[in-house]
PDB file of N, CA, C, O and CB in Angstrom:
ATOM      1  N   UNK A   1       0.843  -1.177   0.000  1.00  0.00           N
ATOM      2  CA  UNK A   1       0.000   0.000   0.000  1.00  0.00           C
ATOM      3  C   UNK A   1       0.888   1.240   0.000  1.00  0.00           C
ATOM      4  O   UNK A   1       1.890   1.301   0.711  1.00  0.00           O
ATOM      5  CB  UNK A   1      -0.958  -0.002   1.218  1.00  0.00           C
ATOM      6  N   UNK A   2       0.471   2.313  -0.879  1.00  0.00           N
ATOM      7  CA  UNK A   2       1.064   3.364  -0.826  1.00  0.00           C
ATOM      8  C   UNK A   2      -0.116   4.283  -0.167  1.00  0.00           C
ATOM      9  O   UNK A   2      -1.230   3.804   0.047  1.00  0.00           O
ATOM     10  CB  UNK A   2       1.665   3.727  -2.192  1.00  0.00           C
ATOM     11  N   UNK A   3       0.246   5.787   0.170  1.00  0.00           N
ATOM     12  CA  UNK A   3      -0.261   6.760   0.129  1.00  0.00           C
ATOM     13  C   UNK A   3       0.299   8.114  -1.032  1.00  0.00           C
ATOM     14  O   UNK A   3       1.468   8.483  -1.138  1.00  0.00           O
ATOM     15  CB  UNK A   3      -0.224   6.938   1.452  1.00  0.00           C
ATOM     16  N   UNK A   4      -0.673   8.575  -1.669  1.00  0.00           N
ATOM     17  CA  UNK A   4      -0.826   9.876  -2.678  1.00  0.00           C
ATOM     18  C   UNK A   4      -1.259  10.742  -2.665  1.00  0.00           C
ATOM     19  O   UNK A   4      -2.439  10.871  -2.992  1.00  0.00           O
ATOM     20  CB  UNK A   4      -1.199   9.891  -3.510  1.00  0.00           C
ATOM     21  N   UNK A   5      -0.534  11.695  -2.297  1.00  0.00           N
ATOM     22  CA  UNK A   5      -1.226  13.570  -1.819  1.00  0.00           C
ATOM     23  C   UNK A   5      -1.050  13.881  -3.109  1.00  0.00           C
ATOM     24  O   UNK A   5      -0.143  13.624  -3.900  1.00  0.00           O
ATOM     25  CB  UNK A   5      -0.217  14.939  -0.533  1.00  0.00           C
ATOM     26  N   UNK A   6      -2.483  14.722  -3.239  1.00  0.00           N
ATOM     27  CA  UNK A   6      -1.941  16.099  -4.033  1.00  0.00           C
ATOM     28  C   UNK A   6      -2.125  16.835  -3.432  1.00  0.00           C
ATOM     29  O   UNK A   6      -3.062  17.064  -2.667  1.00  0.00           O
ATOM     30  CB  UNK A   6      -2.357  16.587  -5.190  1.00  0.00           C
ATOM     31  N   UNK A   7      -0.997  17.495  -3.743  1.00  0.00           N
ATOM     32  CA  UNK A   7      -0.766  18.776  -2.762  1.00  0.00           C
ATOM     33  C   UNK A   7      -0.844  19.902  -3.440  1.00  0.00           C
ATOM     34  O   UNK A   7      -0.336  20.914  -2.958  1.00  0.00           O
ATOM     35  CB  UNK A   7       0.558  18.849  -2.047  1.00  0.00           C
ATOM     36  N   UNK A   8      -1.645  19.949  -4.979  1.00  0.00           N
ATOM     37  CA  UNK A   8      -2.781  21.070  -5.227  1.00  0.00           C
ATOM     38  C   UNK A   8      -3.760  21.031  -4.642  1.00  0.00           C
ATOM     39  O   UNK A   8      -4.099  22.150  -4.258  1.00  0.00           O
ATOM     40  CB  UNK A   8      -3.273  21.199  -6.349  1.00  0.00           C
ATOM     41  N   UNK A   9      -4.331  20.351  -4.405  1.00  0.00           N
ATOM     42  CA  UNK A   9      -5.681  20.122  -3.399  1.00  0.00           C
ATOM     43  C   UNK A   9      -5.474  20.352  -2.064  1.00  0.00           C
ATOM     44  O   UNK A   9      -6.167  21.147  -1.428  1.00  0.00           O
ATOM     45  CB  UNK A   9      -6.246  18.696  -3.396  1.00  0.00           C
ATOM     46  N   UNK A  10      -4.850  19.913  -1.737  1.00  0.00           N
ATOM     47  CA  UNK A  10      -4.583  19.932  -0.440  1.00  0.00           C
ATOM     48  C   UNK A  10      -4.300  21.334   0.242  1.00  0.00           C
ATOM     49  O   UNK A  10      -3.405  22.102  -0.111  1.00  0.00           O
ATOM     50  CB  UNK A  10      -3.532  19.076  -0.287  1.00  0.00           C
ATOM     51  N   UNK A  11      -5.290  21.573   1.377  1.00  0.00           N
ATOM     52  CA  UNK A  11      -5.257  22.709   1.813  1.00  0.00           C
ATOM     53  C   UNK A  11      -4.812  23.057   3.490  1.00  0.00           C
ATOM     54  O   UNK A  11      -5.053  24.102   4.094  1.00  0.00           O
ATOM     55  CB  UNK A  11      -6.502  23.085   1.441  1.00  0.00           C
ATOM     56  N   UNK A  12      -4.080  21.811   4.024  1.00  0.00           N
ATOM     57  CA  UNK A  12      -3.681  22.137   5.239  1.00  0.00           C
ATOM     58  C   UNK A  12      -4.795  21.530   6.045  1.00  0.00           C
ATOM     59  O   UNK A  12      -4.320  20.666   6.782  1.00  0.00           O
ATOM     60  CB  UNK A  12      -3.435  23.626   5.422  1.00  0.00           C
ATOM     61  N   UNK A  13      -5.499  21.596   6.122  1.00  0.00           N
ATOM     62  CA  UNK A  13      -6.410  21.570   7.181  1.00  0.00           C
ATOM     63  C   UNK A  13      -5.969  20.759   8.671  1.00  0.00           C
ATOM     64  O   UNK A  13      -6.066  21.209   9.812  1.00  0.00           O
ATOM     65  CB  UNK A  13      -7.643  20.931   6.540  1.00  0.00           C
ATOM     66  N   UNK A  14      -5.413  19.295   8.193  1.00  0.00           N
ATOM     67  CA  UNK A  14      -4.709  18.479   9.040  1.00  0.00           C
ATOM     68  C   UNK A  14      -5.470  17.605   9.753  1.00  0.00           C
ATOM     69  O   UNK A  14      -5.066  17.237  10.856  1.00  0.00           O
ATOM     70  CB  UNK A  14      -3.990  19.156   9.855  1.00  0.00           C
ATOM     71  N   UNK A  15      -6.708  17.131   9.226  1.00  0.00           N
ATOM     72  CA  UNK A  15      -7.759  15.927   9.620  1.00  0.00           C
ATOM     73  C   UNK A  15      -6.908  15.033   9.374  1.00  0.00           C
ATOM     74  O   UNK A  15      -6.969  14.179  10.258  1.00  0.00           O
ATOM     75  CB  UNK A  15      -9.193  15.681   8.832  1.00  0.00           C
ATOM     76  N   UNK A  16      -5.820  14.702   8.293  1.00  0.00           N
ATOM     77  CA  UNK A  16      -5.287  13.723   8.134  1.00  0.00           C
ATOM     78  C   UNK A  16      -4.138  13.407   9.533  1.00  0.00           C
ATOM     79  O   UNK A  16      -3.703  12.294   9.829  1.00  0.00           O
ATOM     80  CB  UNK A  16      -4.778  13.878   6.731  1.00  0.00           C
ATOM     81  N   UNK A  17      -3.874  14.502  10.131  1.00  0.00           N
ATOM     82  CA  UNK A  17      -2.639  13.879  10.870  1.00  0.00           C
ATOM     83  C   UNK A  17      -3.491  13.071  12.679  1.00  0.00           C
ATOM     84  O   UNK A  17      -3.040  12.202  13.424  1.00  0.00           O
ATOM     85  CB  UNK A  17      -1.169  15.629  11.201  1.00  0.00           C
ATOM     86  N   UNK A  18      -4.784  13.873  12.759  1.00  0.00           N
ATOM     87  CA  UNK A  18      -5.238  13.105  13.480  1.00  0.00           C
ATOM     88  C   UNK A  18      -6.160  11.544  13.402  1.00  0.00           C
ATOM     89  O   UNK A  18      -6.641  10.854  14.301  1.00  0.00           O
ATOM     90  CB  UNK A  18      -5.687  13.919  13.931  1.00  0.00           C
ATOM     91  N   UNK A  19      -6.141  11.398  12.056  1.00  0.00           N
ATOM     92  CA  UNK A  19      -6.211  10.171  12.019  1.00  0.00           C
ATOM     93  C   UNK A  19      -5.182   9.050  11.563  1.00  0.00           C
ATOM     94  O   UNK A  19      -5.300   7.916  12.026  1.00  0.00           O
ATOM     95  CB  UNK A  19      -7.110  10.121  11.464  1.00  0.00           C
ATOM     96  N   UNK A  20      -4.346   9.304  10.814  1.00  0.00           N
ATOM     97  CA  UNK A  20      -3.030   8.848  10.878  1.00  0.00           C
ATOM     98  C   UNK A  20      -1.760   9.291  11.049  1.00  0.00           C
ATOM     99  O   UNK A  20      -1.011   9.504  10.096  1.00  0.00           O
ATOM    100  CB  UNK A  20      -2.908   8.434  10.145  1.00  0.00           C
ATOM    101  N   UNK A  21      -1.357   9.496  12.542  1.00  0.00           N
ATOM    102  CA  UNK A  21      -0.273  10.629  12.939  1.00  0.00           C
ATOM    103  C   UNK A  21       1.036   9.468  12.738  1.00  0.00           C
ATOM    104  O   UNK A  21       2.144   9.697  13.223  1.00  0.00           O
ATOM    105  CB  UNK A  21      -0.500  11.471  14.872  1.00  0.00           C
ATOM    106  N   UNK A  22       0.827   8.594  12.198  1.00  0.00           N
ATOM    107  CA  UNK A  22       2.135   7.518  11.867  1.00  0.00           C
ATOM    108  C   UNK A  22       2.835   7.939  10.369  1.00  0.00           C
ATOM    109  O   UNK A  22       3.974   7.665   9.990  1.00  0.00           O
ATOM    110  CB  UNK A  22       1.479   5.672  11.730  1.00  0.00           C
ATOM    111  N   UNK A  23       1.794   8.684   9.656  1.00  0.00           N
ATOM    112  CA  UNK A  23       2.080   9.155   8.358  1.00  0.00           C
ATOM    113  C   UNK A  23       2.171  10.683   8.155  1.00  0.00           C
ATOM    114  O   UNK A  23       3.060  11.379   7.664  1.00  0.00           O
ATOM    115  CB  UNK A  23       1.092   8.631   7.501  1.00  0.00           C
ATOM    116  N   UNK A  24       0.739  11.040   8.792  1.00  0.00           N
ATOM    117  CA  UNK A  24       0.626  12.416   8.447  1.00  0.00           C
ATOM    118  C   UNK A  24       1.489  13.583   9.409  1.00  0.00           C
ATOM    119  O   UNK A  24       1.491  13.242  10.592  1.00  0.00           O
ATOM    120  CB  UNK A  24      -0.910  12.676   8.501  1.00  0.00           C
ATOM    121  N   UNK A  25       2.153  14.764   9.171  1.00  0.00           N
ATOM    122  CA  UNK A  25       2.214  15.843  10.068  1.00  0.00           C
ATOM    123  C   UNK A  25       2.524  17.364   9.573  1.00  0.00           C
ATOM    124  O   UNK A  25       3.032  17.643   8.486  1.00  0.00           O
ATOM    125  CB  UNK A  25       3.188  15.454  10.987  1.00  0.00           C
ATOM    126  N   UNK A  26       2.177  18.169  10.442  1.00  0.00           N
ATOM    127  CA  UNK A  26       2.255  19.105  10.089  1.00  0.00           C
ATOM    128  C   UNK A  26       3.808  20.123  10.284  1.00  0.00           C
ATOM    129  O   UNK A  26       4.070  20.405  11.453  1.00  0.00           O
ATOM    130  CB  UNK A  26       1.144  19.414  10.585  1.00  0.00           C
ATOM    131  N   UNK A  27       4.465  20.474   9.559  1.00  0.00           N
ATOM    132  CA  UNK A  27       5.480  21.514   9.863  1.00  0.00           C
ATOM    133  C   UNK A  27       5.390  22.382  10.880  1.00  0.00           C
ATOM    134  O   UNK A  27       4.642  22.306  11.855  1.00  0.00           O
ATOM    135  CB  UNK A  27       5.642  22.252   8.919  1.00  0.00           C
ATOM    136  N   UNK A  28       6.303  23.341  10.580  1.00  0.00           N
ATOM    137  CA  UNK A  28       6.360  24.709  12.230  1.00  0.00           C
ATOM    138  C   UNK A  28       5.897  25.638  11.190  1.00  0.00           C
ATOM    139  O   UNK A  28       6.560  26.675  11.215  1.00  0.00           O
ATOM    140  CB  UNK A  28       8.365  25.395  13.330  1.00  0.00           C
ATOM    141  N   UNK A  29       5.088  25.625  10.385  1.00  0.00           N
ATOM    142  CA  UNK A  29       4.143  26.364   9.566  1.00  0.00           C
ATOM    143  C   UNK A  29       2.895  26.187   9.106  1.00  0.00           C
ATOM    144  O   UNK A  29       2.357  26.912   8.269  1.00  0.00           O
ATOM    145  CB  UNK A  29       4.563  26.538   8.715  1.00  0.00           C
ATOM    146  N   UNK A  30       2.220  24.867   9.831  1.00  0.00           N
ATOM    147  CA  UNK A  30       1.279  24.544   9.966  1.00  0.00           C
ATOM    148  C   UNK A  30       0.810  23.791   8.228  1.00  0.00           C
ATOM    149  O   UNK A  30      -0.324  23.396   7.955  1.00  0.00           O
ATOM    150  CB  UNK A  30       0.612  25.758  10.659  1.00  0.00           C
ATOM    151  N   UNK A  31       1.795  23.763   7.441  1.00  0.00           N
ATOM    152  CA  UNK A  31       1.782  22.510   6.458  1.00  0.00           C
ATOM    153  C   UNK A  31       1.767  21.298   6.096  1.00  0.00           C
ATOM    154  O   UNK A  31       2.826  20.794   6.470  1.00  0.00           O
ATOM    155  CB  UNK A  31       2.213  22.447   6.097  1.00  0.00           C
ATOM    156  N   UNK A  32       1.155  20.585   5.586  1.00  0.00           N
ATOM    157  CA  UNK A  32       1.475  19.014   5.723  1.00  0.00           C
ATOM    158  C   UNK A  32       2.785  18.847   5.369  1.00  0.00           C
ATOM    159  O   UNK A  32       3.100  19.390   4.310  1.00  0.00           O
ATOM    160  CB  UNK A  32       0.611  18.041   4.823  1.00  0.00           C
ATOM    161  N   UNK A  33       3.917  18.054   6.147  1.00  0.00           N
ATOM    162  CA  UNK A  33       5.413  18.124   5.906  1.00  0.00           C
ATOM    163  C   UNK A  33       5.891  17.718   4.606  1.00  0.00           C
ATOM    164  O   UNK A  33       6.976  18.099   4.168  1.00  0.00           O
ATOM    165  CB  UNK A  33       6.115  17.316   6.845  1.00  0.00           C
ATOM    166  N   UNK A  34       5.020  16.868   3.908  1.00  0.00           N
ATOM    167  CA  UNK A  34       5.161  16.474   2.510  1.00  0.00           C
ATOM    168  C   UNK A  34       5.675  17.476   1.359  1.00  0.00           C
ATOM    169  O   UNK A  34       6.512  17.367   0.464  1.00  0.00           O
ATOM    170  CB  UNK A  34       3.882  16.032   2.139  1.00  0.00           C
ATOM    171  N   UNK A  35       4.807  18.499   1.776  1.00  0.00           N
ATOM    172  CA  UNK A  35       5.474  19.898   0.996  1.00  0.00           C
ATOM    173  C   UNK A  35       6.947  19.794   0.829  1.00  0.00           C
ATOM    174  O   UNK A  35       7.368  20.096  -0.287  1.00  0.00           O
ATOM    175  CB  UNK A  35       5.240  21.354   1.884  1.00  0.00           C
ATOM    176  N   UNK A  36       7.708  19.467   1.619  1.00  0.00           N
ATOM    177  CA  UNK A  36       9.006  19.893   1.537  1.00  0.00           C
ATOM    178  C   UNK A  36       9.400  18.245   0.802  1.00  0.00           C
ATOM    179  O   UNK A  36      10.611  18.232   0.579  1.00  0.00           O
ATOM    180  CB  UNK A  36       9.791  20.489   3.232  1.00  0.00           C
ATOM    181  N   UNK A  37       8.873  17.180   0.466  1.00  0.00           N
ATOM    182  CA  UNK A  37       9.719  16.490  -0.388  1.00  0.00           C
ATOM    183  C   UNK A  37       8.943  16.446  -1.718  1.00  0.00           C
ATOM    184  O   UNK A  37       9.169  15.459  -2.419  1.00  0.00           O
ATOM    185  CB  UNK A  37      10.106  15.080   0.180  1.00  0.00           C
ATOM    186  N   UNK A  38       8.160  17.259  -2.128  1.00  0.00           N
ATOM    187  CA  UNK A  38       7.276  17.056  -3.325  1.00  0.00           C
ATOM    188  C   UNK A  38       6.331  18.383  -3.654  1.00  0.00           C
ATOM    189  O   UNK A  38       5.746  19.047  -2.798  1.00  0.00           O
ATOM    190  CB  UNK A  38       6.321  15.734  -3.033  1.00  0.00           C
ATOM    191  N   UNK A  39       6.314  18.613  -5.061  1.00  0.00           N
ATOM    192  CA  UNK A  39       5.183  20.096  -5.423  1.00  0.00           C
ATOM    193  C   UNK A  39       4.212  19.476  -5.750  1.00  0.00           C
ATOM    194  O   UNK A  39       3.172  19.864  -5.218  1.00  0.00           O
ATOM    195  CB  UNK A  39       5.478  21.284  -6.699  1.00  0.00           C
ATOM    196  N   UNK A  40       4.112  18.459  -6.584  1.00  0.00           N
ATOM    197  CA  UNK A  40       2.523  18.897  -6.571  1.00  0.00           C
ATOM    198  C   UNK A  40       2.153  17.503  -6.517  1.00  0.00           C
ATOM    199  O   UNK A  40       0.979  17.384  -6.868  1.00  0.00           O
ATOM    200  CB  UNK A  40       1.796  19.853  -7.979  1.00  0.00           C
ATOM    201  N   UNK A  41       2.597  16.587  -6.267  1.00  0.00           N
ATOM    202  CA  UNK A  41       2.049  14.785  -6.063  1.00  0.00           C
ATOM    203  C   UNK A  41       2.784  14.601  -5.184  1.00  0.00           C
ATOM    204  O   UNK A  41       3.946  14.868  -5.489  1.00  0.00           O
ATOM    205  CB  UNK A  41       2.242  13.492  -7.253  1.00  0.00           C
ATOM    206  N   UNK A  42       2.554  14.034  -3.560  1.00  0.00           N
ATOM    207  CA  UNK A  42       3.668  12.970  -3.177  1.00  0.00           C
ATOM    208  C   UNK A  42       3.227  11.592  -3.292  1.00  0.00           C
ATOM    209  O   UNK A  42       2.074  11.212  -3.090  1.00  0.00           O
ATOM    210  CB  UNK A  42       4.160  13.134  -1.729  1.00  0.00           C
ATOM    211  N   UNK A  43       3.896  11.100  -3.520  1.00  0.00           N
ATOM    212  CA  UNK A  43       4.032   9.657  -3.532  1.00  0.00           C
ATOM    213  C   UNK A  43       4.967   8.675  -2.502  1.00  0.00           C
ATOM    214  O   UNK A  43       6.080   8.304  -2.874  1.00  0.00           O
ATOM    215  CB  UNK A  43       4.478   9.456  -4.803  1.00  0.00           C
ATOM    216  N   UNK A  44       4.462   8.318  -1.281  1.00  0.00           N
ATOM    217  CA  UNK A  44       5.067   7.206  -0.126  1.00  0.00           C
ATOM    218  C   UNK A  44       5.062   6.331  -0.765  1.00  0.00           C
ATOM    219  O   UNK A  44       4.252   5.873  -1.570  1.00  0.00           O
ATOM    220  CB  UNK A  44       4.410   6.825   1.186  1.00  0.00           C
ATOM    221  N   UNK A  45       6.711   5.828  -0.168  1.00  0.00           N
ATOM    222  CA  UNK A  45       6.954   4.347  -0.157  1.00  0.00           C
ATOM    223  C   UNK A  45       5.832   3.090  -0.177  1.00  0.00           C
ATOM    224  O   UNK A  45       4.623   3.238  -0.355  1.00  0.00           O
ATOM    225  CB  UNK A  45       7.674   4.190   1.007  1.00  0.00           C
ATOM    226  N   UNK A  46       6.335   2.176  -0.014  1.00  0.00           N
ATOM    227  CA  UNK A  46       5.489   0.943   0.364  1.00  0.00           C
ATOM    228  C   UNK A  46       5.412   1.073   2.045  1.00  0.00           C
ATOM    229  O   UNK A  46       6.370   1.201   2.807  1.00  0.00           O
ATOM    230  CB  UNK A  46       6.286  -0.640  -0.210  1.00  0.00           C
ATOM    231  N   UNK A  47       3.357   0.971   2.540  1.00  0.00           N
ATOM    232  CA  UNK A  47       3.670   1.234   3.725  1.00  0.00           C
ATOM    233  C   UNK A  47       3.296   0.181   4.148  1.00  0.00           C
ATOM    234  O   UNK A  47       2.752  -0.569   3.338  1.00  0.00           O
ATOM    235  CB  UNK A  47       3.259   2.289   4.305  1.00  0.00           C
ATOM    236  N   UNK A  48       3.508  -0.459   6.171  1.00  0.00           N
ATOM    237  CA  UNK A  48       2.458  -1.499   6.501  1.00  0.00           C
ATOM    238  C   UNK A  48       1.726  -1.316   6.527  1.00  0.00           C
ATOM    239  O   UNK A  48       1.144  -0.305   6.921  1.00  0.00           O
ATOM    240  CB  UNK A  48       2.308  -2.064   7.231  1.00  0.00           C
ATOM    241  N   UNK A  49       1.195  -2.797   5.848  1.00  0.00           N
ATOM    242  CA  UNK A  49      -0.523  -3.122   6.034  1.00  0.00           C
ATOM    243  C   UNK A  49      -1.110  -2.361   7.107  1.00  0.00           C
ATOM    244  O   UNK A  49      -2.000  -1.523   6.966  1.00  0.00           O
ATOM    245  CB  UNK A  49      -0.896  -4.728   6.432  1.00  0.00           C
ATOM    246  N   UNK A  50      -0.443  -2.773   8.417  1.00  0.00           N
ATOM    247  CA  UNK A  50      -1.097  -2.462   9.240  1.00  0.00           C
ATOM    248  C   UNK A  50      -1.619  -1.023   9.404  1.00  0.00           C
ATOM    249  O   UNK A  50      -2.258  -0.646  10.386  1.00  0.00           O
ATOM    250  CB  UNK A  50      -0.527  -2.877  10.073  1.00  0.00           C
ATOM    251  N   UNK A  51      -1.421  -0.567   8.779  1.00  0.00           N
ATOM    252  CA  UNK A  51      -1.689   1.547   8.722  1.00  0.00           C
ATOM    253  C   UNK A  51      -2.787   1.435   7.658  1.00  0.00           C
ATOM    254  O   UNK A  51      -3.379   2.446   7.280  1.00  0.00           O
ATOM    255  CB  UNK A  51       0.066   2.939   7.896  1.00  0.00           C
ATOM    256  N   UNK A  52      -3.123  -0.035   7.069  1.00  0.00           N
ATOM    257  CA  UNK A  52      -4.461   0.696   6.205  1.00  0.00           C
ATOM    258  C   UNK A  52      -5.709   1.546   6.924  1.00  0.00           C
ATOM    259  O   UNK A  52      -6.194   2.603   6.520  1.00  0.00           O
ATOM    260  CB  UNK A  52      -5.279  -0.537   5.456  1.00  0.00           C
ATOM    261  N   UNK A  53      -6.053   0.845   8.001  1.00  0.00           N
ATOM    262  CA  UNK A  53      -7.274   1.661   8.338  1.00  0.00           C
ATOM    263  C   UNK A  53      -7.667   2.853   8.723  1.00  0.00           C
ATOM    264  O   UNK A  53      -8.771   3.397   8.725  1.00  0.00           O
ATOM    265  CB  UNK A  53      -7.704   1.284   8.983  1.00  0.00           C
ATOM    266  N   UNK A  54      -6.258   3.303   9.160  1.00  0.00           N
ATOM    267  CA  UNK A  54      -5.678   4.809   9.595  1.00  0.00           C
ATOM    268  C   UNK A  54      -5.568   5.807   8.210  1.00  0.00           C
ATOM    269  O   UNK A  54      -5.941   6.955   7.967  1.00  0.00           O
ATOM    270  CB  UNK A  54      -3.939   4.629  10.349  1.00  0.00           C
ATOM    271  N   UNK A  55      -4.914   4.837   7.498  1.00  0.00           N
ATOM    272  CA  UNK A  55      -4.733   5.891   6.389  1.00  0.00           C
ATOM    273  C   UNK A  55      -6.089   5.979   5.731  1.00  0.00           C
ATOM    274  O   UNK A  55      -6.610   7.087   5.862  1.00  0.00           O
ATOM    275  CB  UNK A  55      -3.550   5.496   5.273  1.00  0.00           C
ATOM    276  N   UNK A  56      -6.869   4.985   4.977  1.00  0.00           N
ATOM    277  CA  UNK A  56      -8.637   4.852   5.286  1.00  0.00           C
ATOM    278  C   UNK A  56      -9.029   6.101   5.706  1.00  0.00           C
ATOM    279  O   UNK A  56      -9.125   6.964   4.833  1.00  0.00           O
ATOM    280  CB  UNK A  56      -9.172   3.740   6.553  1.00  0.00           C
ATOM    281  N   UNK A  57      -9.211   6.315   6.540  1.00  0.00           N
ATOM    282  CA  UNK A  57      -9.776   7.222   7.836  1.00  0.00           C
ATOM    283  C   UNK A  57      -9.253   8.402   7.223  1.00  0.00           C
ATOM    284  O   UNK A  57     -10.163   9.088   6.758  1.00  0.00           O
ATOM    285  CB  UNK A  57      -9.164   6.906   9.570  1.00  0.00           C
ATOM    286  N   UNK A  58      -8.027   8.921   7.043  1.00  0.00           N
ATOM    287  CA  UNK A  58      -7.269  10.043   6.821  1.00  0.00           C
ATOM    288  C   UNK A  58      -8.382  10.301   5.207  1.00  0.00           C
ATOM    289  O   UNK A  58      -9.113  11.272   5.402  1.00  0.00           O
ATOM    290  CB  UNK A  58      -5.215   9.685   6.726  1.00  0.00           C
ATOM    291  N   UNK A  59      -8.516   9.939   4.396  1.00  0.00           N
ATOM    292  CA  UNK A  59      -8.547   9.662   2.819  1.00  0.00           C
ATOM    293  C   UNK A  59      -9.880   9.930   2.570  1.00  0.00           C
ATOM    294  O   UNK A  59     -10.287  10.379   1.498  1.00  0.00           O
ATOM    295  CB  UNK A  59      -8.130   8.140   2.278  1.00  0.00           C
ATOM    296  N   UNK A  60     -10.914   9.542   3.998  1.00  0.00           N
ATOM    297  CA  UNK A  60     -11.972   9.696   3.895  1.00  0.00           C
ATOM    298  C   UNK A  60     -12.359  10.841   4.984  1.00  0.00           C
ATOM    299  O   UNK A  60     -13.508  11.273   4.896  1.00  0.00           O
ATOM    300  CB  UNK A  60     -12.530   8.471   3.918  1.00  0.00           C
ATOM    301  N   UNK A  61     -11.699  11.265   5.785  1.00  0.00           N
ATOM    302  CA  UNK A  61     -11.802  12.553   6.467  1.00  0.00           C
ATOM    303  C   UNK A  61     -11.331  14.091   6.000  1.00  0.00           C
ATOM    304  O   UNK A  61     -11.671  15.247   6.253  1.00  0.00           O
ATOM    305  CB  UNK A  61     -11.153  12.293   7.552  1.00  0.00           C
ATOM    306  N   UNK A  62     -10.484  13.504   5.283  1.00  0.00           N
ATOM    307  CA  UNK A  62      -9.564  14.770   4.327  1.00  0.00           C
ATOM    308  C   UNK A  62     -10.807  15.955   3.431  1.00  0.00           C
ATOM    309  O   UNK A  62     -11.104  15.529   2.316  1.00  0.00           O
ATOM    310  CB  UNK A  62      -8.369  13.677   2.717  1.00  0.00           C
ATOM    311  N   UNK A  63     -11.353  17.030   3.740  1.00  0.00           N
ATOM    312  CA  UNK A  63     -11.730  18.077   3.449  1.00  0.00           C
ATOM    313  C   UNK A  63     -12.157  18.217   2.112  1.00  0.00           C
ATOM    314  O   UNK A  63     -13.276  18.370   1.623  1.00  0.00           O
ATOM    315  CB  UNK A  63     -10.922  18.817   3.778  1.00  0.00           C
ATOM    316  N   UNK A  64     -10.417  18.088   1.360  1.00  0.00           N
ATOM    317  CA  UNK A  64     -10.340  18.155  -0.213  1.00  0.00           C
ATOM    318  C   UNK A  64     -10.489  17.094  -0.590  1.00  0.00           C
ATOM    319  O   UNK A  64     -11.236  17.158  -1.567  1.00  0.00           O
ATOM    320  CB  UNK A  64      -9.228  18.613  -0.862  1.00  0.00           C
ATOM    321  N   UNK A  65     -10.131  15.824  -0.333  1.00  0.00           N
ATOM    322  CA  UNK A  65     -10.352  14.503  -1.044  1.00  0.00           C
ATOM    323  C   UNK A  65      -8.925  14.442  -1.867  1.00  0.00           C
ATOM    324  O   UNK A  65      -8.915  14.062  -3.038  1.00  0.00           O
ATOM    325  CB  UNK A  65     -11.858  14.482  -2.108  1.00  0.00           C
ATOM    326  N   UNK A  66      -7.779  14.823  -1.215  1.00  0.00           N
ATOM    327  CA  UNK A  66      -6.427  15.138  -1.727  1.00  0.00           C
ATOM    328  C   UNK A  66      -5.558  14.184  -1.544  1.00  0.00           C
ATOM    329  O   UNK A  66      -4.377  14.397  -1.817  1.00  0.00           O
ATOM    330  CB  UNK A  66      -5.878  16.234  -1.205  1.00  0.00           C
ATOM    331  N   UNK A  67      -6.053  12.730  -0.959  1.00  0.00           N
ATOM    332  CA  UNK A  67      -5.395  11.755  -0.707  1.00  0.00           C
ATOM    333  C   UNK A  67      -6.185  10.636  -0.945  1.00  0.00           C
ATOM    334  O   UNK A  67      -7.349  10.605  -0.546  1.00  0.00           O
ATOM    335  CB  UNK A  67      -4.892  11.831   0.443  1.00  0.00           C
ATOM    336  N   UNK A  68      -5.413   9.230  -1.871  1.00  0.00           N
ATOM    337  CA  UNK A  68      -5.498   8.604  -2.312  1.00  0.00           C
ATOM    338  C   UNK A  68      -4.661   7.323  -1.793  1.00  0.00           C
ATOM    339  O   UNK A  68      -3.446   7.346  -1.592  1.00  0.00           O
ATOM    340  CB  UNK A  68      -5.480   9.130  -3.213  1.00  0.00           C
ATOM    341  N   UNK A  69      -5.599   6.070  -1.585  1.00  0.00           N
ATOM    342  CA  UNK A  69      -4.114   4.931  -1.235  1.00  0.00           C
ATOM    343  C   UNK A  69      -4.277   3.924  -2.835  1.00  0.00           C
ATOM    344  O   UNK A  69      -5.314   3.654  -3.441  1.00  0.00           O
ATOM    345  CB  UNK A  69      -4.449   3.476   0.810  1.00  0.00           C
ATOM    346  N   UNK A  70      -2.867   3.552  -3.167  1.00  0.00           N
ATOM    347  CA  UNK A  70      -2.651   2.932  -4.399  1.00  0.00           C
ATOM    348  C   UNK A  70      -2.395   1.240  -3.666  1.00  0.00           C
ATOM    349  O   UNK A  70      -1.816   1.497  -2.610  1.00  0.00           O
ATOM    350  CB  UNK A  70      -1.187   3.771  -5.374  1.00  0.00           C
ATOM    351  N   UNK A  71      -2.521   0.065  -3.731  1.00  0.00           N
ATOM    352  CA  UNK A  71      -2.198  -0.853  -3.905  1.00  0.00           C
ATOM    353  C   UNK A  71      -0.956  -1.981  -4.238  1.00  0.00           C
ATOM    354  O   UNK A  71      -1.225  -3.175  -4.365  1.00  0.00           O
ATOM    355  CB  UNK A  71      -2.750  -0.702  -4.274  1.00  0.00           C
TER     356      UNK A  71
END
């Protein structure tokens, strides 16, 4: 399982880091930290299984609908 921001969409809000704070967080600027390794797609590694339901949760709580999990 991967996780996929776009981070055109993506507007900060940070629903994602309280439902998966194993993946998600915010900078000392109140950004999702992803910003700083990617402009406008990130794309994570291969993650554990075990973080599907968290990330789930994040994907379906997310504001913009700016996150995606790939397979």
């Amino acid at each position: 399982m991967k996780v996929v921001v776009d981070l055109n969409k993506c507007s900060d809000h940070g629903q994602c880091v309280y439902s998966a704070p194993e993946i998600f967080s915010l900078d000392d600027r109140g950004e999702l930290s992803f910003r700083a390794l990617a402009k406008d797609v990130y794309r994570s590694g291969e993650l554990d299984e075990s973080l599907r339901d968290s990330v789930e949760e994040a994907a379906d709580i997310c504001p913009m609908q700016a996150i995606e999990i790939e397979d």
